[in-house]
Biopython code that builds the backbone (N, CA, C, O; Angstrom):
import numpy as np
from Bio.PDB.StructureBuilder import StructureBuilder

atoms = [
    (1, "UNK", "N", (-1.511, -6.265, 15.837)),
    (1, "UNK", "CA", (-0.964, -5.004, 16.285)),
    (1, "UNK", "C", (-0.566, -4.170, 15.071)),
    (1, "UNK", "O", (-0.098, -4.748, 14.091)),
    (2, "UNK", "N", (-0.758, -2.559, 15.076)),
    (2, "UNK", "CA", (-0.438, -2.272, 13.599)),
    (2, "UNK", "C", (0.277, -0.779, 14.806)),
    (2, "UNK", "O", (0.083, -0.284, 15.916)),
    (3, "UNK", "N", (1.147, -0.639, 13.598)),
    (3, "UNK", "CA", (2.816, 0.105, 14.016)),
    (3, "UNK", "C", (2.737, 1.337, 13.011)),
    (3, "UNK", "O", (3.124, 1.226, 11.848)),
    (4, "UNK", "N", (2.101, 2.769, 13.635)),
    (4, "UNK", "CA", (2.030, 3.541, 12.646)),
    (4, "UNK", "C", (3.521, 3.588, 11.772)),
    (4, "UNK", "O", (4.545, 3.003, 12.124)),
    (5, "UNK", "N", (3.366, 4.440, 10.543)),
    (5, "UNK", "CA", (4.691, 4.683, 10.141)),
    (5, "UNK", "C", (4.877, 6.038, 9.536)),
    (5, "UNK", "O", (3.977, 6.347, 8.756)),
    (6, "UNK", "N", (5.902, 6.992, 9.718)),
    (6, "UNK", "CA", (5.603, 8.135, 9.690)),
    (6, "UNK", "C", (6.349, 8.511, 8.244)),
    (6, "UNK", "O", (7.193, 7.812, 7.683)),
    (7, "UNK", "N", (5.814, 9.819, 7.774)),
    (7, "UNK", "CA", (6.510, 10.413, 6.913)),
    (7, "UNK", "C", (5.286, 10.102, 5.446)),
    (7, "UNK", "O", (4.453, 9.213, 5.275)),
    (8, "UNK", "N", (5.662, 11.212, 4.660)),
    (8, "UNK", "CA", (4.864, 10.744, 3.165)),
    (8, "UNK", "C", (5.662, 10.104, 2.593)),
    (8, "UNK", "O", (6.844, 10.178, 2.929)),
    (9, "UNK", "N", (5.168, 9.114, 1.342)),
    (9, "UNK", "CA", (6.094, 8.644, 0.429)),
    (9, "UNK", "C", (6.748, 9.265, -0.805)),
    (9, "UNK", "O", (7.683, 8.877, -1.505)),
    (10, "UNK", "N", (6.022, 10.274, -0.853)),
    (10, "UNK", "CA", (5.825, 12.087, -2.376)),
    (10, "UNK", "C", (5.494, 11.316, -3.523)),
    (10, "UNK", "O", (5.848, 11.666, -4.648)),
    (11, "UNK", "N", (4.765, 10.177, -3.281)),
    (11, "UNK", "CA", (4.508, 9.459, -4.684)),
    (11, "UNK", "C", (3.164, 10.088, -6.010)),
    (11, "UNK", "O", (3.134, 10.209, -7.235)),
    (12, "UNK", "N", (1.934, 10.420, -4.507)),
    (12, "UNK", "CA", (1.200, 10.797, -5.195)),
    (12, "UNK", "C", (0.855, 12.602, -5.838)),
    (12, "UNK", "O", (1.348, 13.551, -5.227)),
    (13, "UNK", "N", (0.505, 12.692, -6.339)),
    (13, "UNK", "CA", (0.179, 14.461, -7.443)),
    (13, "UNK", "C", (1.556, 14.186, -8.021)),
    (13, "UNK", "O", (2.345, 13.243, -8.067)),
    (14, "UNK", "N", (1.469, 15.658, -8.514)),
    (14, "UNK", "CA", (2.472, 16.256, -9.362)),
    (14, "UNK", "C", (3.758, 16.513, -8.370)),
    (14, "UNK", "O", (4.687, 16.204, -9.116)),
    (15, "UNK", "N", (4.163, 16.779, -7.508)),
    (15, "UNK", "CA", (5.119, 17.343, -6.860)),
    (15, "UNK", "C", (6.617, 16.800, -7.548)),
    (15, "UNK", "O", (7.494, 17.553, -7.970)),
    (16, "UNK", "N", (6.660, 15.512, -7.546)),
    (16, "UNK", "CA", (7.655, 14.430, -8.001)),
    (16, "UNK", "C", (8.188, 15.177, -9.612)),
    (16, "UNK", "O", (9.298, 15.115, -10.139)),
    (17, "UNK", "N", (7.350, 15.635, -9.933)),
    (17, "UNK", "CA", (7.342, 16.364, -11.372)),
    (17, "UNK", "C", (8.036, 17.584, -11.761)),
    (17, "UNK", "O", (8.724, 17.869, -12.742)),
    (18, "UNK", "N", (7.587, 18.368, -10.496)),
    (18, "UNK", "CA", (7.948, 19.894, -10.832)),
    (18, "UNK", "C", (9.172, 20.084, -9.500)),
    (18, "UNK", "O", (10.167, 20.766, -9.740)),
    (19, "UNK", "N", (9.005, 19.445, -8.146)),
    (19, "UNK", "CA", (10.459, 19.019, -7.325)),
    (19, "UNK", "C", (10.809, 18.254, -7.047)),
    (19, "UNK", "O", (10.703, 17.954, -5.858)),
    (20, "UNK", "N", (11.694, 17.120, -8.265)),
    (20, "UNK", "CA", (12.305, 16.090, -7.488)),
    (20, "UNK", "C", (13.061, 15.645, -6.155)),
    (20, "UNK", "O", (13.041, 14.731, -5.331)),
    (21, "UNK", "N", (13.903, 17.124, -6.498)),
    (21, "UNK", "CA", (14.678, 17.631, -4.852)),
    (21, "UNK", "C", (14.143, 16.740, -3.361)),
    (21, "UNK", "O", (14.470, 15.836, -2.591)),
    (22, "UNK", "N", (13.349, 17.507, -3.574)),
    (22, "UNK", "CA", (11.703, 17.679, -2.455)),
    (22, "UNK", "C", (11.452, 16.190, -2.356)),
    (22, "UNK", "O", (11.564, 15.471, -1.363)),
    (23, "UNK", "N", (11.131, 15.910, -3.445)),
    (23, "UNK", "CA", (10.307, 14.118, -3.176)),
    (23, "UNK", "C", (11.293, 13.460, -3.234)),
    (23, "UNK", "O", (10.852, 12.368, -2.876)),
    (24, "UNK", "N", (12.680, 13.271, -3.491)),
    (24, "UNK", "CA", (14.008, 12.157, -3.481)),
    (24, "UNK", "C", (13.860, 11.835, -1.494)),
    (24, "UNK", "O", (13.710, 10.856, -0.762)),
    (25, "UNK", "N", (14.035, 13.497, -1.319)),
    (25, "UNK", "CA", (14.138, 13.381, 0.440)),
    (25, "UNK", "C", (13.283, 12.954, 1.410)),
    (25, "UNK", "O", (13.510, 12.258, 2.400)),
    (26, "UNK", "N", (11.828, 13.668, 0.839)),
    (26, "UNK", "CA", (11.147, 13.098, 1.284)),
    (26, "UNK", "C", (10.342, 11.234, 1.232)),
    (26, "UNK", "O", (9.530, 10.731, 2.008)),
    (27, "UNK", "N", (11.104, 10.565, -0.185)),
    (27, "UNK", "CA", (11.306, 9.279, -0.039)),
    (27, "UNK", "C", (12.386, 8.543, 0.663)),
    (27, "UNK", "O", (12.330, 7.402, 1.122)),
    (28, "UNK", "N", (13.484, 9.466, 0.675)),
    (28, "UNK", "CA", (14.419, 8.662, 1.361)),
    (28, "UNK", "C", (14.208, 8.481, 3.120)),
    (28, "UNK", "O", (14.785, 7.627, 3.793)),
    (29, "UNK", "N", (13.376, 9.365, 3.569)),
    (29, "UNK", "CA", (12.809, 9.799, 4.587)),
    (29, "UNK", "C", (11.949, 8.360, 5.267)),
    (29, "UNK", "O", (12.207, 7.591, 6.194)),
    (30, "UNK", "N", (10.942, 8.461, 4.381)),
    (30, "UNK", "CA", (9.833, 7.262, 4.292)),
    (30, "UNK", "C", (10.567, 5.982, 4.666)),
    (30, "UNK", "O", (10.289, 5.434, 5.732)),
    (31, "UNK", "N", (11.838, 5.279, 3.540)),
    (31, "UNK", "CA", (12.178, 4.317, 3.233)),
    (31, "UNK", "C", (13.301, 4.262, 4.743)),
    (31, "UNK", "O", (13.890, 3.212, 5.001)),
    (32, "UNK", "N", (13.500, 5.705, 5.767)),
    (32, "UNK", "CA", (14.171, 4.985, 6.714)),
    (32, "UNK", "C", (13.467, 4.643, 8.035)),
    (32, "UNK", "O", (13.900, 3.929, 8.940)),
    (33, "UNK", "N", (12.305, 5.287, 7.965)),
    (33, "UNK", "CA", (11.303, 5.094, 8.545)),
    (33, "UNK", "C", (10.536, 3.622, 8.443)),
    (33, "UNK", "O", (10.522, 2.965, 9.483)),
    (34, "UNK", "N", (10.015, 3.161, 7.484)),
    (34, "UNK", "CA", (9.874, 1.747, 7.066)),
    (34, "UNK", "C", (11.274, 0.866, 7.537)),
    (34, "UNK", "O", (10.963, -0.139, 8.176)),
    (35, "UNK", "N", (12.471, 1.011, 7.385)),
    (35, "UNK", "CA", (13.314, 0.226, 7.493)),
    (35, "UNK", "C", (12.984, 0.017, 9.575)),
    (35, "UNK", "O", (12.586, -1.023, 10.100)),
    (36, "UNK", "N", (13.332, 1.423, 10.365)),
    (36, "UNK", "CA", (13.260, 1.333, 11.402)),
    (36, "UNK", "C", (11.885, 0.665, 12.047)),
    (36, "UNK", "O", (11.871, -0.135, 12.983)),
    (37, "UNK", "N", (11.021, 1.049, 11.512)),
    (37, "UNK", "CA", (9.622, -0.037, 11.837)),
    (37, "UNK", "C", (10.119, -1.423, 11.453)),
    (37, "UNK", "O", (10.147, -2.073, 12.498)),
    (38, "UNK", "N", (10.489, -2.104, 10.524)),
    (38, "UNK", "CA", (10.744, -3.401, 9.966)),
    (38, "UNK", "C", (11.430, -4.336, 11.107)),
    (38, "UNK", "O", (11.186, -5.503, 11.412)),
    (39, "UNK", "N", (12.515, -3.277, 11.707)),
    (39, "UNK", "CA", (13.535, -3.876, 12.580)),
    (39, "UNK", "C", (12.651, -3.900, 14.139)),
    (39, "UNK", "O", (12.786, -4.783, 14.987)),
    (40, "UNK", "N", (11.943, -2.970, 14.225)),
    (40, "UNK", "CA", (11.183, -2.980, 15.529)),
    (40, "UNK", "C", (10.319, -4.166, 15.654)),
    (40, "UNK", "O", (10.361, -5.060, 16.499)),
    (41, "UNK", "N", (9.753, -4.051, 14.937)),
    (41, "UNK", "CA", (8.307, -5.022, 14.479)),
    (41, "UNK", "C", (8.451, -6.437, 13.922)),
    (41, "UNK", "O", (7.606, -7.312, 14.109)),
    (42, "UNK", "N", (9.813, -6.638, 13.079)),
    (42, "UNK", "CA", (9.801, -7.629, 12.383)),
    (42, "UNK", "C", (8.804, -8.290, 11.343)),
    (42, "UNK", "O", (8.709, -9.391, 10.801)),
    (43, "UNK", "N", (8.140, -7.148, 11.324)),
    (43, "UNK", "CA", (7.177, -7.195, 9.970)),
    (43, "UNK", "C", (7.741, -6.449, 8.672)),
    (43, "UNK", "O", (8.693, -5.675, 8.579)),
    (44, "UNK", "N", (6.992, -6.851, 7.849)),
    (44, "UNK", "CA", (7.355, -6.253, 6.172)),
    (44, "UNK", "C", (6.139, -5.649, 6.003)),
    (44, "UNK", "O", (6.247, -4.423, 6.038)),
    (45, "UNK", "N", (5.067, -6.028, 5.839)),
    (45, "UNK", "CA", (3.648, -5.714, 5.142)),
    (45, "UNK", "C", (3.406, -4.629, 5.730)),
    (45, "UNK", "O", (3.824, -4.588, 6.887)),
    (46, "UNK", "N", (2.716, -3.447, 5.239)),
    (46, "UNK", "CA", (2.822, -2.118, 5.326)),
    (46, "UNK", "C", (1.486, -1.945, 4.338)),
    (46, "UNK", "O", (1.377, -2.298, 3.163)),
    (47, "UNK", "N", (0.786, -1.475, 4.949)),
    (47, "UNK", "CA", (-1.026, -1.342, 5.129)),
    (47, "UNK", "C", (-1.285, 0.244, 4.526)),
    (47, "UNK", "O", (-0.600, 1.153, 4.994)),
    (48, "UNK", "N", (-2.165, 0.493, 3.612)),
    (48, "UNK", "CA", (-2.374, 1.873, 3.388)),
    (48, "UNK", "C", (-3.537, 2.118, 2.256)),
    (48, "UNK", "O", (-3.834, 1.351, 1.340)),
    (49, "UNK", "N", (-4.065, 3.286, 2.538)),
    (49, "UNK", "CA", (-5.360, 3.316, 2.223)),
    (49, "UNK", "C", (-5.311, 4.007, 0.359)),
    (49, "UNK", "O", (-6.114, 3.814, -0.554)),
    (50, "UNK", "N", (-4.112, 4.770, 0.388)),
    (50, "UNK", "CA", (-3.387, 5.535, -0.974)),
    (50, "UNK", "C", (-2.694, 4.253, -2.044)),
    (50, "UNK", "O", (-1.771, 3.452, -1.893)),
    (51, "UNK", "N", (-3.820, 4.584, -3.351)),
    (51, "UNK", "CA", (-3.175, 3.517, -4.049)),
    (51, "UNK", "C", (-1.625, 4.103, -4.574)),
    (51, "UNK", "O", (-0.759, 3.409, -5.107)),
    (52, "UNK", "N", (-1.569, 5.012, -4.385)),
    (52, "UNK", "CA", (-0.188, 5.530, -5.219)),
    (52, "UNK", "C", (0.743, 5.009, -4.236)),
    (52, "UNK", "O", (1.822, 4.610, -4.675)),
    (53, "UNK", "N", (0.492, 4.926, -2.778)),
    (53, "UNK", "CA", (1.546, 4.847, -1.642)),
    (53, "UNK", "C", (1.907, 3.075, -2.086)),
    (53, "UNK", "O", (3.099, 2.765, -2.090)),
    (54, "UNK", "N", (0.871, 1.988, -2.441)),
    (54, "UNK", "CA", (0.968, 1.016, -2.914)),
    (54, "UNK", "C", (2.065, 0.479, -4.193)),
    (54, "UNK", "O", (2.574, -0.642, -4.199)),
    (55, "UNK", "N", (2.317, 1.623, -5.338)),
    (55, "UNK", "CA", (2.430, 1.494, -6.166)),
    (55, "UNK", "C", (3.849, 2.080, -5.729)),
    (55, "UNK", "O", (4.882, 1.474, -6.016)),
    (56, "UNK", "N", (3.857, 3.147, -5.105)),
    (56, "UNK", "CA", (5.271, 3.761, -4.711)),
    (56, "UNK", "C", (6.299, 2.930, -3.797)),
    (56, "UNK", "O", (7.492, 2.879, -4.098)),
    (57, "UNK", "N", (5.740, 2.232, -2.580)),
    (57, "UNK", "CA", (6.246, 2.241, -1.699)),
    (57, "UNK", "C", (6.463, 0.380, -2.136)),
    (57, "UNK", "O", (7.209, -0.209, -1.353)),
    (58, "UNK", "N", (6.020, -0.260, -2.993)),
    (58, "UNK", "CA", (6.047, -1.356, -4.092)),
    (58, "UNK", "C", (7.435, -1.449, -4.511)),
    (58, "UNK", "O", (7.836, -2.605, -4.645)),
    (59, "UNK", "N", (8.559, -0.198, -4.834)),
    (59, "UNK", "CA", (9.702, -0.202, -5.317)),
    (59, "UNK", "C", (10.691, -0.505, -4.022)),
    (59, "UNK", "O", (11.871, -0.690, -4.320)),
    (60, "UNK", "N", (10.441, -0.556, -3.018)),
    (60, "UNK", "CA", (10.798, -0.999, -1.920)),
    (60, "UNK", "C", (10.893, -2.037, -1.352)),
    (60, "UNK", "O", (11.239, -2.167, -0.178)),
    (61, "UNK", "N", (10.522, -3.133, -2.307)),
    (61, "UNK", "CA", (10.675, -4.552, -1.850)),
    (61, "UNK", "C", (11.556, -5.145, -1.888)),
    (61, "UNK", "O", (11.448, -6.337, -1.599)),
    (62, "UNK", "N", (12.745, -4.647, -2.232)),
    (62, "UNK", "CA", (14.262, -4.744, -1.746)),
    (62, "UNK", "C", (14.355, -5.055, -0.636)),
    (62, "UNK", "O", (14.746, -6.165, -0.275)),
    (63, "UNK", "N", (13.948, -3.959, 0.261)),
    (63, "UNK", "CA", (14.147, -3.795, 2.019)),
    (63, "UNK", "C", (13.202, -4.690, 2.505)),
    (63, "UNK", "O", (12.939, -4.595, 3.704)),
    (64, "UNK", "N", (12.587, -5.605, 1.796)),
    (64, "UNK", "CA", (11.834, -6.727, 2.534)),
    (64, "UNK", "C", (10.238, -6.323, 2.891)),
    (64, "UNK", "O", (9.519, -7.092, 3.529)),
    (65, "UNK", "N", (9.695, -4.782, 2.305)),
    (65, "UNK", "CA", (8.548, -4.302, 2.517)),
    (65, "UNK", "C", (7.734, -4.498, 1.449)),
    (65, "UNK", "O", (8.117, -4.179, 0.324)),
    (66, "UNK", "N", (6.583, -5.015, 1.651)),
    (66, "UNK", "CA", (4.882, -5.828, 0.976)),
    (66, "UNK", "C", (3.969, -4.596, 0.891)),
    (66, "UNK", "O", (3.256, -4.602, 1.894)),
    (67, "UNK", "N", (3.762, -3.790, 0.291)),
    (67, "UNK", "CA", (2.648, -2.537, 0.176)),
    (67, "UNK", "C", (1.754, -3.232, 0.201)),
    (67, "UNK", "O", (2.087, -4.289, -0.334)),
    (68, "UNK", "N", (-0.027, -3.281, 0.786)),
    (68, "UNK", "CA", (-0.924, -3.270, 0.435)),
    (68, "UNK", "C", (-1.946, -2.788, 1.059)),
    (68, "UNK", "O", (-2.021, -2.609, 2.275)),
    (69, "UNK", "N", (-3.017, -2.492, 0.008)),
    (69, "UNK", "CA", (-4.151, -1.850, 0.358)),
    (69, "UNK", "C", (-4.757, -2.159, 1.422)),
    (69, "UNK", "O", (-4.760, -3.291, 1.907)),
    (70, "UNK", "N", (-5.259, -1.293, 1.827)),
    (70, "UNK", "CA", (-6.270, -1.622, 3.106)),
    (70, "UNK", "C", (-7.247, -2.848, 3.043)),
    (70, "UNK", "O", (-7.493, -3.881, 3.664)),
    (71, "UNK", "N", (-7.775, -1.958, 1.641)),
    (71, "UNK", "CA", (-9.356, -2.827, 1.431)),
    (71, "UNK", "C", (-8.847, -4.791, 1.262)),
    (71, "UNK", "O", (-9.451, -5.798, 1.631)),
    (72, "UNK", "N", (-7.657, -4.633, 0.626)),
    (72, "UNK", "CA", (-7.514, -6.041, -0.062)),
    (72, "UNK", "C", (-7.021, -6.754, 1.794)),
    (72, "UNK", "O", (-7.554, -7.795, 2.179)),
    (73, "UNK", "N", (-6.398, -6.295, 2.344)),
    (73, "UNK", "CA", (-6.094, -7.193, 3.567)),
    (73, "UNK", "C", (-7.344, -7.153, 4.399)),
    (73, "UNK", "O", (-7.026, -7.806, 5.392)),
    (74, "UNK", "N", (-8.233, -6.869, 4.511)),
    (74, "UNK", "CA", (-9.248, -6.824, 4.809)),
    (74, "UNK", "C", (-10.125, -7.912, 4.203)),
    (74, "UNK", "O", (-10.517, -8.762, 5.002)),
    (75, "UNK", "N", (-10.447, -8.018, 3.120)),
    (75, "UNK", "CA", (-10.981, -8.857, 2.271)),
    (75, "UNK", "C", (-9.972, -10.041, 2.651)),
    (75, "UNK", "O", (-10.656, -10.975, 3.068)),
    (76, "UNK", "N", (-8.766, -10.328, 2.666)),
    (76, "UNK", "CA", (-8.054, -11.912, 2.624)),
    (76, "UNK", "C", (-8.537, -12.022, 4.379)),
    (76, "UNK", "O", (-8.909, -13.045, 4.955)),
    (77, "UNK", "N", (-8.422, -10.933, 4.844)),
    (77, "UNK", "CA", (-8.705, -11.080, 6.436)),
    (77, "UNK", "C", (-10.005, -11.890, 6.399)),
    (77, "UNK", "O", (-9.996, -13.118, 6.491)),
    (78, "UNK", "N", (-10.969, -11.267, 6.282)),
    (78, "UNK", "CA", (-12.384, -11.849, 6.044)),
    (78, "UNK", "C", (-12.657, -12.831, 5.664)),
    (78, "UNK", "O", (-13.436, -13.481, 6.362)),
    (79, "UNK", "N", (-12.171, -13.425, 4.401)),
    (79, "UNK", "CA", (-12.455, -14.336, 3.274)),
    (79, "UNK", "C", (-11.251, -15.130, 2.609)),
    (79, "UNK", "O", (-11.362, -15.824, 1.598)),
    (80, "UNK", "N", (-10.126, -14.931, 3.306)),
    (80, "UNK", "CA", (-9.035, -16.000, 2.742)),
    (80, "UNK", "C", (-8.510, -15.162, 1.654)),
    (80, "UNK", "O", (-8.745, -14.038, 1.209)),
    (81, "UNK", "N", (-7.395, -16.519, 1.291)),
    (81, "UNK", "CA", (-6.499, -15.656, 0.451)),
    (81, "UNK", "C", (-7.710, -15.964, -1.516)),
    (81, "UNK", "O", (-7.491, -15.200, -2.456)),
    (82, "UNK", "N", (-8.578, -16.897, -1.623)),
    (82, "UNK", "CA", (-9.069, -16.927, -2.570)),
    (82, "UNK", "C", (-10.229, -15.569, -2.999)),
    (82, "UNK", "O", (-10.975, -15.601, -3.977)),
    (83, "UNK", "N", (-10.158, -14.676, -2.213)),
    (83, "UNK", "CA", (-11.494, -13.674, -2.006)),
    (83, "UNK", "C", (-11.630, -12.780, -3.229)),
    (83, "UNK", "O", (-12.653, -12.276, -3.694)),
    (84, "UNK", "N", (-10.211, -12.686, -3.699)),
    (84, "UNK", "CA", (-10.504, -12.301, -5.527)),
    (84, "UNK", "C", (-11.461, -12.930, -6.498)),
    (84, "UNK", "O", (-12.391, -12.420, -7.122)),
    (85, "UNK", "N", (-10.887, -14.496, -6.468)),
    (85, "UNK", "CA", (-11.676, -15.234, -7.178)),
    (85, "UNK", "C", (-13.132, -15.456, -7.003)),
    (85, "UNK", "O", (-13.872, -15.565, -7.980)),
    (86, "UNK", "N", (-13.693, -15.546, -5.402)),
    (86, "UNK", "CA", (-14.661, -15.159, -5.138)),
    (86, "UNK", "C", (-15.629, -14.237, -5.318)),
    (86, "UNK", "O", (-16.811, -14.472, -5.571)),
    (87, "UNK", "N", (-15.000, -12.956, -5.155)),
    (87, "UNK", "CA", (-15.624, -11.624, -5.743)),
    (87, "UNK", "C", (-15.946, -12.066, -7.382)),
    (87, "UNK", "O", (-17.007, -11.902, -7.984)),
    (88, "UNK", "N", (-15.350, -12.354, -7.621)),
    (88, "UNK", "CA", (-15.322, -11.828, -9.624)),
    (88, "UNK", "C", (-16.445, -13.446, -10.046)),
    (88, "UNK", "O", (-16.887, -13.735, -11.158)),
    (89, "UNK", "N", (-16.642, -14.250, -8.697)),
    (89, "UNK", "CA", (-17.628, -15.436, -9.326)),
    (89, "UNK", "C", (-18.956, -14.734, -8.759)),
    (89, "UNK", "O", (-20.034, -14.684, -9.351)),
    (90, "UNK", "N", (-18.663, -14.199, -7.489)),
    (90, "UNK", "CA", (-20.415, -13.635, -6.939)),
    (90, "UNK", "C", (-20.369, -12.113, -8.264)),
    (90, "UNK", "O", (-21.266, -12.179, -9.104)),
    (91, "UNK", "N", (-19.801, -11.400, -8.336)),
    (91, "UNK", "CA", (-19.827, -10.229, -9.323)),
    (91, "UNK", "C", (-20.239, -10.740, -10.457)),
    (91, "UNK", "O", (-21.314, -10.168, -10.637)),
    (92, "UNK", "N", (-20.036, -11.577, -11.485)),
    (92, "UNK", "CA", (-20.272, -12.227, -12.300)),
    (92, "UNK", "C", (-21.833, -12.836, -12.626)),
    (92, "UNK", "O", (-22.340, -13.144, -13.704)),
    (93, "UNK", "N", (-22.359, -12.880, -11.292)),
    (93, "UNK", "CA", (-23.819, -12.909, -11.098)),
    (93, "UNK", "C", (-24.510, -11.958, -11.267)),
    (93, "UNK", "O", (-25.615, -11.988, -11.807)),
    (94, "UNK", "N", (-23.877, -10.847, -10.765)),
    (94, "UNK", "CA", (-24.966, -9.373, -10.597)),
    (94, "UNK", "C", (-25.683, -9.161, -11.928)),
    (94, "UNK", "O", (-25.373, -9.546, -13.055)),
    (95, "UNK", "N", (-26.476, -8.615, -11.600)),
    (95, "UNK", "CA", (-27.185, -8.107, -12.917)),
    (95, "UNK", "C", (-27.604, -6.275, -12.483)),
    (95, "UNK", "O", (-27.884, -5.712, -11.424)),
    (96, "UNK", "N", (-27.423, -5.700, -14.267)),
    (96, "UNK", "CA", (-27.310, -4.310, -13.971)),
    (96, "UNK", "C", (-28.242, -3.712, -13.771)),
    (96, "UNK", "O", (-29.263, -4.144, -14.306)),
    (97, "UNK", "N", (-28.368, -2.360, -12.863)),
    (97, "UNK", "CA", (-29.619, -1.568, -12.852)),
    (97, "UNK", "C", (-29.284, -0.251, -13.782)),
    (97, "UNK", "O", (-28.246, 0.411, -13.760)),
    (98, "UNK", "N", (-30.262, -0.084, -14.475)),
    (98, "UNK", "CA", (-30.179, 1.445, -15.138)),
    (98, "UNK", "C", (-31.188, 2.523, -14.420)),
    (98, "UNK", "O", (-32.284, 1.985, -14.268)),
    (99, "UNK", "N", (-31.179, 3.289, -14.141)),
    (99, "UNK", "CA", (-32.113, 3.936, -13.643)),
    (99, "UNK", "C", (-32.221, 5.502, -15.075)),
    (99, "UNK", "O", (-33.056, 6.398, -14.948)),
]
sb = StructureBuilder()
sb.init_structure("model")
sb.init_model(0)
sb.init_chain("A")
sb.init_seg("    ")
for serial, (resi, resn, name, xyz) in enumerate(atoms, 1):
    if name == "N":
        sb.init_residue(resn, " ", resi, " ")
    sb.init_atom(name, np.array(xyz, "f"), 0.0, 1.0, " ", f" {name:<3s}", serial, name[0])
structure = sb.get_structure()
């Protein structure tokens, strides 16, 4: 079952840069939003397709929340939790094309 979650995190562009104002609220926003999903759901792991939302929403593992990528839970979904090591032994095979 997946539990949308609302709000941006203001992690990714410039905004964070030129209005902190703006992105403090709009993180604190996010982080009560995540908290209220957490308590609904009793999940932590929090799914998203934005690597910045990964990297942002990463400082949050205080509140018991796991950022990760889409692609990578997908891949452990598929292929277990070894599917890194896997990739980088079948990748390791490829050979290059130049065109």
């Amino acid at each position: 079952d997946v539990t949308p979650v609302e709000h941006c995190c203001s992690e990714a562009g410039t905004l964070a840069l030129s209005r902190p104002d703006i992105t403090d609220s709009m993180l604190q926003r996010k982080r009560a939003a995540l908290l209220d999903a957490k308590e609904e759901t009793g999940e932590g792991v929090i799914l998203t397709n934005c690597p910045s939302c990964v990297q942002g929403l990463g400082r949050n593992r205080e509140l018991g929340v796991e950022p990760r990528h889409i692609a990578v839970a997908i891949a452990e979904k598929l292929s277990g939790k070894e599917w890194k090591k896997r990739f980088k032994e079948e990748a390791a095979k490829a050979s290059g094309v130049r065109f």
